[in-house]
N, C-alpha and C positions, 0 to 999 in steps of 0.2 A: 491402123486397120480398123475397120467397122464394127460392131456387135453384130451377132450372128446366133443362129440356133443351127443346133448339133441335126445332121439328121436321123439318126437314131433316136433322139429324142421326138423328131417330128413324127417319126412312123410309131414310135408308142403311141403319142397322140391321138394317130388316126386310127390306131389298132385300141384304142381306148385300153391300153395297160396302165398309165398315170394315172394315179387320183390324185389331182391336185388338190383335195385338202387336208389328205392327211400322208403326203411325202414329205419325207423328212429332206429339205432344201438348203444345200447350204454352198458358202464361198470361200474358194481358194485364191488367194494371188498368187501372179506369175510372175518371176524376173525375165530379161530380155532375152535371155535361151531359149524359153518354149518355142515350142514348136503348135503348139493350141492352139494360137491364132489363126493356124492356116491349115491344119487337117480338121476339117470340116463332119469327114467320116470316119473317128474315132468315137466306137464305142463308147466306154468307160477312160477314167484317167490312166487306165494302165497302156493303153493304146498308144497313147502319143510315144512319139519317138522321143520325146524330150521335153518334161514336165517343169522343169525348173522353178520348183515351190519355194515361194518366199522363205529366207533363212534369217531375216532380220532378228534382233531380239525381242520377244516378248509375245511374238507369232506362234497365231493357233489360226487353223479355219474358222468362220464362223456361221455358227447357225443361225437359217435366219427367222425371223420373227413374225408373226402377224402376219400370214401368208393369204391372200385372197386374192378373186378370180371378180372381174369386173368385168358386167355385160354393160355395154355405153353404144346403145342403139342410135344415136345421132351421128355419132360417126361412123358406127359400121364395125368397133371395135370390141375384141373383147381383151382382157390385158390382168398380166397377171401380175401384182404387187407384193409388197412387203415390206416391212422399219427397213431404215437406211441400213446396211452393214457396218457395224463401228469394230476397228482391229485397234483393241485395246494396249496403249503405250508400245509401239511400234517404232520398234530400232531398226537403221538404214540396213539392209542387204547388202550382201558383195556385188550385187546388181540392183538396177532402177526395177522398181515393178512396171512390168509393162500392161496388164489387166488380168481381168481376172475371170476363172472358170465358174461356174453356177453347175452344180450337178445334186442328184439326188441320193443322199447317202443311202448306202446297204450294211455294206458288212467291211468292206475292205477296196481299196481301189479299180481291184478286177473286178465287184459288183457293181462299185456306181455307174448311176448313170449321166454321161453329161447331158448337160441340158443346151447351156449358152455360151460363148465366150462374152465376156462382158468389154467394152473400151467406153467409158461414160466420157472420156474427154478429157478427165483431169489423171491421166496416165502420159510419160512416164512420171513415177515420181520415188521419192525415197522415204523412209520412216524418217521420223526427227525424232522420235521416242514419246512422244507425246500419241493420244488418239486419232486415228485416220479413220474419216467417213467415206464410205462410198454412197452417194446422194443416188437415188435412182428417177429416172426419168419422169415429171408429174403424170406420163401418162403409163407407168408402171414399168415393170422390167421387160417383160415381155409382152407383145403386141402380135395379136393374130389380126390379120385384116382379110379381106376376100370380096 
């Protein structure tokens, strides 16, 4: 499945409710149960019918770092980045993770808000217990184009 942006997340956008630089950003992996991939129009994480949050050992969400918003007028784009996501010594799950949510923490799962579903390519895959990167795109995570 693709990466994709939530639309709930887009209509913040255009209702200018985000400030992306000072939303608190961050990433959940999914094992192969969500259902995130493909409801497009869930609000918040509480939405999906079937979240299936990584249960590997040594998993936490993680926050992400060094968030900025990049206007790159040659191409037309503007894109929104951040340090790679690292999920520190990461034990295999009962399931593969299949990717991973981008939402912008609140307070509790019924407040956040999703942002993205993330698939960079190197999904599915298992912890081996060691450090797992998620590398995001050179031209950032998210891409507004028009």
């Amino acid at each position: 499945m693709a990466s994709f942006i939530y639309q709930h997340y887009k209509e913040r956008l255009g209702t200018a409710l985000v400030n992306q630089s000072s939303a608190d950003f961050r990433v959940r992996l999914l094992m192969t149960n969500t259902t995130a991939d493909t409801e497009k129009n869930a609000n918040n994480p509480a939405d999906f019918t079937t979240l299936d949050t990584c249960n590997g050992s040594g998993y936490a969400d993680v926050d992400l770092a060094g968030v900025t918003q990049v206007r790159d007028d040659g191409n037309a784009i503007v894109y929104m980045d951040a340090n790679d996501a690292v999920f520190a010594s990461l034990g295999a799950g009962t399931r593969q993770n299949q990717g991973a949510l981008l939402y912008i923490f609140v307070t509790a799962d019924a407040d956040h808000i999703n942002v993205a579903w993330i698939d960079t390519g190197g999904f599915p895959f298992d912890g081996t217990g060691s450090n797992t990167t998620i590398q995001w795109n050179a031209l950032g995570i998210l891409q507004l184009t028009g």
